[in-house]
C-alpha positions in Angstrom: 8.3 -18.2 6.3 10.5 -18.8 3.3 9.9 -18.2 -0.8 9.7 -21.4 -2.7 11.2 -19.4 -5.5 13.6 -17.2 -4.2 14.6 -16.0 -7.8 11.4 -14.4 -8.8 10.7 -10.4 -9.6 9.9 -8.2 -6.7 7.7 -6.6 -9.1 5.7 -9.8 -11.3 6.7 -12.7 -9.6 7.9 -13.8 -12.6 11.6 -15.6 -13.1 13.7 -12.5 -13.8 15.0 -11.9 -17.6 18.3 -9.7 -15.9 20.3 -9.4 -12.8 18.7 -5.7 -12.0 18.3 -5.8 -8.2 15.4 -3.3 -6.5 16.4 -1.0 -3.6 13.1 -2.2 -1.7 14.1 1.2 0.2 14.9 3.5 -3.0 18.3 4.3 -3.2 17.4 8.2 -3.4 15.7 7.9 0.2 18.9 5.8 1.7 20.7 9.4 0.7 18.1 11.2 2.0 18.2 10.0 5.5 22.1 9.2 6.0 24.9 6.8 4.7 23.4 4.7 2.2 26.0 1.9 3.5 25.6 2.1 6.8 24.9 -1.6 8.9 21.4 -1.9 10.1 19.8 -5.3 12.0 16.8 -6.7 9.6 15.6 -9.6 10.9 16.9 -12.9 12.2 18.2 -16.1 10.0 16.3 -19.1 11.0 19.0 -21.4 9.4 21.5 -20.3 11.9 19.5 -20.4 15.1 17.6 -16.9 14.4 21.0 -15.1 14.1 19.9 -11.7 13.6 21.0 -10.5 9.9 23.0 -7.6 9.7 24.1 -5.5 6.2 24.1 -2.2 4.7 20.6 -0.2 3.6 21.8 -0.1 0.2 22.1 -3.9 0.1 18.4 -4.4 1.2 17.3 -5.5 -2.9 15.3 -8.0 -4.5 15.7 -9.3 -7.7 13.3 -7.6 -10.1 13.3 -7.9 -14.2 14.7 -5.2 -16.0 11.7 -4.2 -18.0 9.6 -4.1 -14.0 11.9 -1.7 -12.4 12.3 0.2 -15.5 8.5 0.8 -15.2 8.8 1.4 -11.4 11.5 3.9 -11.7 8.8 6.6 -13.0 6.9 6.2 -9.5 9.9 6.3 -7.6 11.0 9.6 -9.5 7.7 11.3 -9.0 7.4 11.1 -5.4 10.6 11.9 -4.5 10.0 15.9 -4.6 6.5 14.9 -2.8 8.4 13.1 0.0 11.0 16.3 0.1 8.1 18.5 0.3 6.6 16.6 2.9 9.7 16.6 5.2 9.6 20.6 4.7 6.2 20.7 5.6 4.6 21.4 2.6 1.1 21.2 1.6 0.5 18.3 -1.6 -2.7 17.7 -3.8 -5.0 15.1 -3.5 -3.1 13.6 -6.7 0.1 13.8 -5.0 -1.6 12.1 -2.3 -2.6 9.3 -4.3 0.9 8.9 -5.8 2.0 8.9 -2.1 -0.2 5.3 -1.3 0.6 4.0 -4.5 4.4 4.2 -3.8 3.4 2.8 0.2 2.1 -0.5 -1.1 5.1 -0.5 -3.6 7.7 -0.1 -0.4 4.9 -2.1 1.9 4.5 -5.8 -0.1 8.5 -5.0 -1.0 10.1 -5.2 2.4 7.4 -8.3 3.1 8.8 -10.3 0.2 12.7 -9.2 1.4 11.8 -10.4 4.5 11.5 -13.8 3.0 13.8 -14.1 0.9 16.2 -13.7 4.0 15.2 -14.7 7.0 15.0 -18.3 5.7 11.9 -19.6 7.8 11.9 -23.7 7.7 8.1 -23.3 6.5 7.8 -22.5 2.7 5.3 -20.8 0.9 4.2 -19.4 -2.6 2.7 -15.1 -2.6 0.1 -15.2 -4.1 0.7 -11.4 -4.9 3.6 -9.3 -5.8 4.5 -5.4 -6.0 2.8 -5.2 -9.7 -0.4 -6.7 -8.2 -1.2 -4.8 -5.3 -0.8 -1.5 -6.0 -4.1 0.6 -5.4 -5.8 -3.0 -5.4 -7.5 -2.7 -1.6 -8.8 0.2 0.8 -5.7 2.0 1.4 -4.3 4.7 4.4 -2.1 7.1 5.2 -1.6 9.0 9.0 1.5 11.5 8.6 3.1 12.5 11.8 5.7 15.2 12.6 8.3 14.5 15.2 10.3 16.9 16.1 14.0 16.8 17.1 14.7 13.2 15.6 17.9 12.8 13.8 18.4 11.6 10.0 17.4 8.3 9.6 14.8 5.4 8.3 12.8 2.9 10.7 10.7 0.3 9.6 8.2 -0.1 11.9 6.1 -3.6 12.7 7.5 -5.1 9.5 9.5 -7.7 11.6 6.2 -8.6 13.5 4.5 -12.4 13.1 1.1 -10.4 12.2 3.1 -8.6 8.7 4.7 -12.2 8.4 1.6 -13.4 7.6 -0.3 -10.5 6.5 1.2 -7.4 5.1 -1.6 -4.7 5.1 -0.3 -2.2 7.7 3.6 -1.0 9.0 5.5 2.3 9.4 8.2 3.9 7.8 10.0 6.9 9.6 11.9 9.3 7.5 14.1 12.1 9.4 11.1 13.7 11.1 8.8 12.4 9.9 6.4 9.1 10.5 3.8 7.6 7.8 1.5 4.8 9.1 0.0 3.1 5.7 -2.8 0.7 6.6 -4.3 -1.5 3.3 -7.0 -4.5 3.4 -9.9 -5.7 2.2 -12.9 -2.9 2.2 -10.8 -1.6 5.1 -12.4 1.8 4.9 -15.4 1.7 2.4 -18.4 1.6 5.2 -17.1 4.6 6.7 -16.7 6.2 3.3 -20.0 5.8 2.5 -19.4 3.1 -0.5 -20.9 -0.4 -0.3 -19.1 -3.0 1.3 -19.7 -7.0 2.2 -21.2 -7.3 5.8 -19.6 -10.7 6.3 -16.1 -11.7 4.9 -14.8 -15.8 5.1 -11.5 -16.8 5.0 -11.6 -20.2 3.2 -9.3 -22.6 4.5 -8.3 -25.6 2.6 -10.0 -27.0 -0.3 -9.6 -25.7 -4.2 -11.0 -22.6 -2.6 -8.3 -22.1 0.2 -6.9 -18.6 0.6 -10.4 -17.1 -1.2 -12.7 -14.8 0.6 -16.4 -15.3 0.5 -18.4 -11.7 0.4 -22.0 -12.0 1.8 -24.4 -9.4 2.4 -23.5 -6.1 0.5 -24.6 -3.6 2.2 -24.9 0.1 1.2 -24.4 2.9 3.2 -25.9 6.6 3.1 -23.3 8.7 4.0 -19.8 9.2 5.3 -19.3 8.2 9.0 -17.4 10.2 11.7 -14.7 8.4 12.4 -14.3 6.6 9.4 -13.3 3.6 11.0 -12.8 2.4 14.8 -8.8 2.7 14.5 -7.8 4.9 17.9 -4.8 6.5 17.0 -2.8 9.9 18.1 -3.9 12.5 16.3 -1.7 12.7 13.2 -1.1 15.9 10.9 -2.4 14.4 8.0 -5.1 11.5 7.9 -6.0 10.3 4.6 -8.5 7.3 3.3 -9.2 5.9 0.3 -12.0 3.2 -0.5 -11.2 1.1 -3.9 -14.6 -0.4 -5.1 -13.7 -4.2 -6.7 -14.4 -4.7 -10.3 -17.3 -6.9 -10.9 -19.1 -8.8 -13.9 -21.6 -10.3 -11.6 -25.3 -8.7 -13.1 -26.5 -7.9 -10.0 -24.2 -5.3 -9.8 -24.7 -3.1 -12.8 -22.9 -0.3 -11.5 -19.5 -2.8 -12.7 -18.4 -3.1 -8.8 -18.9 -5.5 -6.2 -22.2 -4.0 -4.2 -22.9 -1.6 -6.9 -26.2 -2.1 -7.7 -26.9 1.2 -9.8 -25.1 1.4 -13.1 -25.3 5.1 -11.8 -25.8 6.5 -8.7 -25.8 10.7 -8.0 -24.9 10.1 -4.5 -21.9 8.3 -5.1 -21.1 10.7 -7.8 -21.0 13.6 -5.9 -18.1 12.0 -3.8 -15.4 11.8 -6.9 -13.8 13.8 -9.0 -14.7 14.0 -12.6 -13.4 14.8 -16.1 -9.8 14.8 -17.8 -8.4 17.2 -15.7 -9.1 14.8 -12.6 -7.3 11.7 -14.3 -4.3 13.9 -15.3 -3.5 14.4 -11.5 -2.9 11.0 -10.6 -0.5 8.7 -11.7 -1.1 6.1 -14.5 1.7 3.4 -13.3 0.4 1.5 -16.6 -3.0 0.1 -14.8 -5.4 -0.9 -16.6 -8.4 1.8 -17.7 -11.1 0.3 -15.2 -8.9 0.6 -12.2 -7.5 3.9 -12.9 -10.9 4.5 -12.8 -11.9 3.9 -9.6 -8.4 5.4 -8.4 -9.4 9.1 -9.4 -12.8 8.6 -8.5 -11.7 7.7 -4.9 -9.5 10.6 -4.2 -12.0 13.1 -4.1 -13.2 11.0 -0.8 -9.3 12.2 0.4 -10.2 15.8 -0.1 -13.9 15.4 1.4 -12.4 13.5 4.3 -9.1 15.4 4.9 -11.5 18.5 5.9 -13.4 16.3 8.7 -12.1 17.2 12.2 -9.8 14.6 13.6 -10.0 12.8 15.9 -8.3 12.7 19.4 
């Protein structure tokens, strides 16, 4: 599928104020992993018979305003000595870790909105999100594999697949030797986390309402679960979740988030990290207070659950 608006901000979605272009694939990684020019195939041009498309990394950009990427440039900055660290096989804090899923959905919801910009599908449509509003927005991901012996290089992996066409919560992205697999959706992971989460989800089709998701039956869970969700995958070196409670003004949910029904709850409390110190180690990125919030809070689950023994 094609953008309507092909001249809109990677970042916003807004009409550009600038001709700044965003490396969807930072420039800095492009250097990282080889020749920032060299020709890769991404994707195929539906207006010439699916012709696959062919350019250089370093041409793979969207257009972004200049005041969006300015903003955007801090992230990309701070996790470039995580990424390097990573590739070393370093250890990172939970913070860094955080940092690390932030910048995934940045690259993730990126490379889908390239993707239609140029492959040019005959059906149109209109995102109804950009980069800017999906960060740290949904249950987020990471599994971090070593493989050993690869040469330099970058792979995207399922981003050319119908499923991220229509849905971009989950791809790959190797770098060198290593492989991250970032998953993102809807209360993806917050059962097994042990935070409350809607029992039954409906897509609404059509209608004012089309594209909305109905949440019934909150349910509430008493602990963390082992596995934290029914995803069988080869046992990575580092597997990560984090559960992102929505903000909600509904009463019946005093504790401010959807299934919350406590406007304090010791159990959930003893899952996330507290105080000034704990807010300094992740990144701001500009969100607003209440989702910050729930970002820090969250990240203690990544410690809690990094510690659980993996599964096979």
């Amino acid at each position: 599928m094609a953008i309507v608006q092909s001249r809109s901000c990677v970042f916003c979605g807004k009409k550009p104020n600038g001709k700044t272009r965003e490396h969807v694939l930072p420039y800095w990684l492009l250097e990282l992993t080889g020749d920032p020019t060299r020709v890769v195939t991404l994707g195929q041009d539906f207006s010439k018979e699916k012709k696959p498309i062919r350019y250089s990394w370093s041409n793979y950009v969207a257009p972004a305003c200049d005041a969006c990427n300015n903003k955007y440039s801090k992230l990309e900055s701070n996790i470039k000595p995580k990424v390097e660290a990573l590739l070393r096989r370093e250890a990172l804090s939970v913070g860094d870790y955080v940092e690390l899923l932030d910048w995934l959905d940045k690259v993730r919801v990126g490379i889908w909105l390239v993707r239609h910009l140029i492959e040019k599908h005959p059906s149109k449509i209109s995102p109804n999100f950009h980069i800017e509003s999906r960060i740290a927005q949904k249950d987020r991901m990471v599994a971090i594999y070593v493989l050993d012996a690869h040469p330099k290089g970058i792979n995207l992996l399922g981003a050319d697949s119908m499923i991220f066409n229509d849905m971009p919560s989950c791809f790959g992205l190797r770098i060198n030797e290593m492989l991250l697999l970032n998953i993102s959706s809807d209360f993806f992971c917050s059962a097994g986390c042990g935070f409350p989460f809607p029992a039954t989800m409906k897509l609404q089709i059509g209608g004012s309402n089309s594209g909305k998701m109905v949440l019934q039956n909150f349910q509430y869970p008493t602990d963390t679960m082992h596995p934290i969700t029914k995803l069988r995958l080869f046992k990575p070196v580092v597997w990560l979740y984090q559960p992102i409670p929505w903000p909600s003004t509904d009463l019946n949910f005093q504790g401010g988030f959807l299934g919350h029904v406590n406007k304090f709850d010791s159990r959930l409390a003893s899952l996330v990290l507290e105080g000034a110190n704990a807010r300094e180690r992740c990144s701001d990125n500009s969100r607003a207070a209440l989702r910050h919030t729930v970002h820090f809070q969250t990240s203690s689950n990544l410690m809690k659950l990094s510690a659980l023994p993996r599964r096979s």
